[in-house]
C-alpha positions in Angstrom: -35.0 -0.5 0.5 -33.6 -0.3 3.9 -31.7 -3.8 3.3 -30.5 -2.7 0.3 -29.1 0.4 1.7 -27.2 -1.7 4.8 -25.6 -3.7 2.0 -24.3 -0.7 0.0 -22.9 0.9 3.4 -21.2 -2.5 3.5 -20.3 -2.8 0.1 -18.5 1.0 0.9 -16.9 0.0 3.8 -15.4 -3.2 2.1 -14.0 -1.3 -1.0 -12.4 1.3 1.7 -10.9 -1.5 4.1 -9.9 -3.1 0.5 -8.4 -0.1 -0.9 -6.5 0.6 2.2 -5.0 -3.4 2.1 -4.0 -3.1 -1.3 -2.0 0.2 -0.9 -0.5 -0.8 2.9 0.8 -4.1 1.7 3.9 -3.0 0.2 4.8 -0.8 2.8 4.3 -3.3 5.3 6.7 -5.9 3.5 9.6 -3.1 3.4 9.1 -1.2 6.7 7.8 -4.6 8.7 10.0 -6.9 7.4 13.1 -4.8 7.0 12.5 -1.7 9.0 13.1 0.6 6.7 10.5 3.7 7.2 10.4 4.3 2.9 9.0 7.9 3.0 8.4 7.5 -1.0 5.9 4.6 -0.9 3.0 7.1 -2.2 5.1 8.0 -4.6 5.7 4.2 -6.2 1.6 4.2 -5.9 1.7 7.7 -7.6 4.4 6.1 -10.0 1.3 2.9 -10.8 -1.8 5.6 -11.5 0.7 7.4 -14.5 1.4 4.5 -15.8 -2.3 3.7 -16.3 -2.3 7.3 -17.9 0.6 6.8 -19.9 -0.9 3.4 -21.4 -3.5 5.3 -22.1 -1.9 8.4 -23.6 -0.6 5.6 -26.5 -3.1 4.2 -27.0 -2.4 1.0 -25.6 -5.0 -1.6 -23.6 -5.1 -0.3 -20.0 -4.1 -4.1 -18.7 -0.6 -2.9 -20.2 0.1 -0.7 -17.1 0.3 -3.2 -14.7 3.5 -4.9 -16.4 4.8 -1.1 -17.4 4.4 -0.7 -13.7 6.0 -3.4 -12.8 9.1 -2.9 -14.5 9.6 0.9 -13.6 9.0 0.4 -10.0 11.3 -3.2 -9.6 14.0 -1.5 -12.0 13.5 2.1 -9.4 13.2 -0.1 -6.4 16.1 -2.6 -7.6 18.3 0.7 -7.7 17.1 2.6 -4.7 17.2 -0.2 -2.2 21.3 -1.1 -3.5 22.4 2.4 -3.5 20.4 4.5 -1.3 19.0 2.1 1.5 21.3 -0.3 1.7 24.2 1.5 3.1 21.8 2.9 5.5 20.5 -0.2 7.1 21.8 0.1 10.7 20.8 4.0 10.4 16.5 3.8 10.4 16.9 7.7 10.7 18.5 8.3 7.8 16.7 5.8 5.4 14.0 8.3 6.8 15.5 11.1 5.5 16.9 9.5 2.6 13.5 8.4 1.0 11.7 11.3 2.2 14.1 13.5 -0.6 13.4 10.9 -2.6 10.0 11.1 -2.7 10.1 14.6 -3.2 12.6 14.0 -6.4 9.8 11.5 -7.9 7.1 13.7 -7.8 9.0 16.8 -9.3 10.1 14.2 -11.6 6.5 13.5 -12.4 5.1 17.1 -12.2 8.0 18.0 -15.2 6.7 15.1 -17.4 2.9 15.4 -16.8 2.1 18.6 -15.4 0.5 19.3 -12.3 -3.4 19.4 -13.1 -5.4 16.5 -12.3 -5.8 13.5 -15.0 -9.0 10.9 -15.0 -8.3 7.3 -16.6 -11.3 7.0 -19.1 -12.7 3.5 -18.6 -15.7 1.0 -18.5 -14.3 -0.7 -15.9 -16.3 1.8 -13.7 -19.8 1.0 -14.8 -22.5 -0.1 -13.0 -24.5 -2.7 -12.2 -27.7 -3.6 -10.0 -26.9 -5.1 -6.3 -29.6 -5.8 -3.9 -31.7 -3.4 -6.2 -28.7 -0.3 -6.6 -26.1 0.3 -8.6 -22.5 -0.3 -7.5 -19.6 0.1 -9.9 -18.7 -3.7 -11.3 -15.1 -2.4 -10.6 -15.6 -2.0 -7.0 -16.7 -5.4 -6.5 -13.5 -6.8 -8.1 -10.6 -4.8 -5.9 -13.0 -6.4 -2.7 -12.8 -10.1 -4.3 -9.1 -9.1 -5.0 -8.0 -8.0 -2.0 -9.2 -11.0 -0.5 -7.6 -13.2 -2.7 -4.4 -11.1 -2.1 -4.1 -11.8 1.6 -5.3 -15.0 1.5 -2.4 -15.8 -0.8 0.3 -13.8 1.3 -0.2 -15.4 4.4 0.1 -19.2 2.7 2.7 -17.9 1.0 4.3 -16.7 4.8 3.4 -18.9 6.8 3.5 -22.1 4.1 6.0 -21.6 1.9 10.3 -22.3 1.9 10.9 -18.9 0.9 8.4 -17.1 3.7 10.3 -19.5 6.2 13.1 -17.4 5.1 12.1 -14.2 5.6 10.4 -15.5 8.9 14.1 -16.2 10.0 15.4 -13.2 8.6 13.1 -11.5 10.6 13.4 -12.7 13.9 17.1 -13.5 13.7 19.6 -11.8 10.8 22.4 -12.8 12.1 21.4 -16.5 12.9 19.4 -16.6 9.7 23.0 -15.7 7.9 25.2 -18.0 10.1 22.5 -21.1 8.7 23.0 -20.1 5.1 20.5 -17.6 3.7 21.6 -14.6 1.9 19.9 -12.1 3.9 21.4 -9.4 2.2 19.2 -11.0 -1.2 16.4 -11.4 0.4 16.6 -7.7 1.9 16.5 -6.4 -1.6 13.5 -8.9 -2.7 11.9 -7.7 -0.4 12.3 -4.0 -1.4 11.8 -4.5 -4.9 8.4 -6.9 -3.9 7.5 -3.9 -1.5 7.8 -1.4 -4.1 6.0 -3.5 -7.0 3.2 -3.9 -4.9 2.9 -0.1 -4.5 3.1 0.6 -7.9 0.4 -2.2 -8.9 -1.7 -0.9 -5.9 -1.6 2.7 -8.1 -2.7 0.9 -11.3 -6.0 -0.9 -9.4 -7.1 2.2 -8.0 -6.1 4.3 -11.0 -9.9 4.5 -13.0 -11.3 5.5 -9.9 -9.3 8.6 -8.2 -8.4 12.0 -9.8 -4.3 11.1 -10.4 -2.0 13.8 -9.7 1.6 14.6 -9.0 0.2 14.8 -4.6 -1.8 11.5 -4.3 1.0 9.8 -2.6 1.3 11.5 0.6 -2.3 10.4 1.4 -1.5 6.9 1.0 1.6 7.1 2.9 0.1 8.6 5.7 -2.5 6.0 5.2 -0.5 3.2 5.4 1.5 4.0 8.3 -1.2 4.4 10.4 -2.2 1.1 9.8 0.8 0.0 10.7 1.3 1.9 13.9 -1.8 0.7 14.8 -1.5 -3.2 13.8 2.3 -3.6 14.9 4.9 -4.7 12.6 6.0 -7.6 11.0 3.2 -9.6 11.2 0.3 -10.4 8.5 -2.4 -10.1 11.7 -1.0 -6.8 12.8 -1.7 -5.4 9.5 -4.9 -6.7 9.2 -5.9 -5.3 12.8 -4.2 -1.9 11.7 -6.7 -1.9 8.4 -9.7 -2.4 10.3 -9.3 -0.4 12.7 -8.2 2.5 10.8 -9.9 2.1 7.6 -13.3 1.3 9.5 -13.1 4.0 11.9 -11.9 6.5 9.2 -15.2 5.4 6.7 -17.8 5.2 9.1 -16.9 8.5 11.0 -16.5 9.9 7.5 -20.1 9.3 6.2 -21.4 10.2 9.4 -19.5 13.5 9.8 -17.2 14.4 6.9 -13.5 13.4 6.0 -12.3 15.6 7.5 -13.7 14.4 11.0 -12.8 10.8 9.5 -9.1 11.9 9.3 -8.9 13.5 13.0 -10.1 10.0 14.2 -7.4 8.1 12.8 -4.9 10.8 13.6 -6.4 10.7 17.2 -6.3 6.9 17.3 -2.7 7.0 16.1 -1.7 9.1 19.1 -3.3 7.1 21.5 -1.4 3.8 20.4 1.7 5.5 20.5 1.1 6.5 23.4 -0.7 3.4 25.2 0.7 0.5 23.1 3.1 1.6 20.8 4.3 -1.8 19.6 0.6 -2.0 17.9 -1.5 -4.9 18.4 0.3 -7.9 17.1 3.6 -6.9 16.7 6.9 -9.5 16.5 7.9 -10.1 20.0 
């Protein structure tokens, strides 16, 4: 029984490091890679969970959300990064502010559509089953093995691929980058829209597990830039640090104390790397 309990506390802890991957990633491609601070980020998540409830709502196979997802968030994102950010490149202050009415906008938008009161996606997906004698939802299991899979794919794809040599030399060097022949002002917006998208399908994942409402995306922004203040920017490794760290400190200090205490430790280890080593751990020299 005692094993069985270690691997459930485990099983816990990798769903919560998991979740936290999944719903950092997309922020990580638009504020790493572009350094752009999007203040609406929850809200493209937010904008994913409706759409699970709005597949729902007709009546329509829940897998239908992720490419209804998909094209609201690239089509918003497409928009938002053309006429809103890009203008406001050189300015990181007032992309800040920018995105921050922005986000506000959404989820007024959102509250006049659905209402404010909370919604549940009514699925299977959460059901049981037995592991090392317990039950853990099947579902769980899947966003661990998928989160996995995820990064494992991102960082071949950086590190492998023509098009992640690209944004490496984006990265490091825009204006070189340019001089040698790559649109960087393309690739910017890819990378928006691919930020963006991955929010949104990040809200779908998590969708038949949380209580979705209009608010949900402030957590995850707060979330996410934690990890990222804590990991660094612009690196796959400094978001992976950032995730451990935080989402590790924040689930074992919350079982053993309460979230609340969970969420004063993160915000306490935020301060300190601000203040001790504010480029994060593995942050682009």
């Amino acid at each position: 029984m005692l094993d069985g309990n270690i691997a459930l506390h485990g099983l816990n802890l990798a769903y919560e490091l998991a979740t936290l991957a999944l719903t950092t990633l997309g922020l990580a491609i638009v504020f790493g890679l572009l350094g752009v601070m999007n203040m609406a980020h929850g809200e493209f998540v937010m904008l994913g969970a409706y759409s699970v409830v709005t597949v729902q709502k007709l009546g329509l196979p829940l897998v239908a959300a992720a490419p209804l997802a998909v094209v609201v968030c690239g089509v918003l994102g497409y928009v938002v990064e053309r006429w809103l950010i890009r203008p406001l490149y050189s300015r990181p202050f007032d992309t800040l502010l920018a995105t921050w009415a922005l986000a506000m906008l959404m989820r007024k938008l959102v509250e006049a559509v659905f209402g404010r009161e909370y919604r549940n996606v009514e699925s299977t997906l959460t059901d049981p089953m037995t592991v090392f004698g317990s039950q853990y939802p099947a579902y769980r299991l899947a966003l661990i093995v998928l989160a996995i899979v995820v990064m494992a794919g991102l960082y071949l794809w950086y590190r492998r691929s023509a098009a992640g040599l690209r944004v490496r030399a984006m990265t490091a060097n825009p204006v070189l980058a340019q001089a040698l022949g790559i649109n960087t002002r393309r690739l910017a917006s890819q990378a928006f829209v691919i930020g963006v998208v991955f929010a949104g399908l990040s809200g779908v994942l998590l969708a038949p597990l949380i209580r979705i409402e209009p608010g949900i995306g402030v957590d995850y922004l707060l979330d996410a830039f934690f990890v990222l203040v804590v990991g660094g920017l612009g690196t796959l490794g400094g978001m992976f640090g950032g995730v451990g760290i935080i989402g590790g400190s924040q689930a074992i200090t919350s079982s053993v104390a309460g979230q609340t205490s969970g969420y004063a430790v993160v915000l306490m280890l935020s301060i300190l790397f601000l203040w001790l080593k504010p480029n994060g751990l593995f942050s682009r020299r």
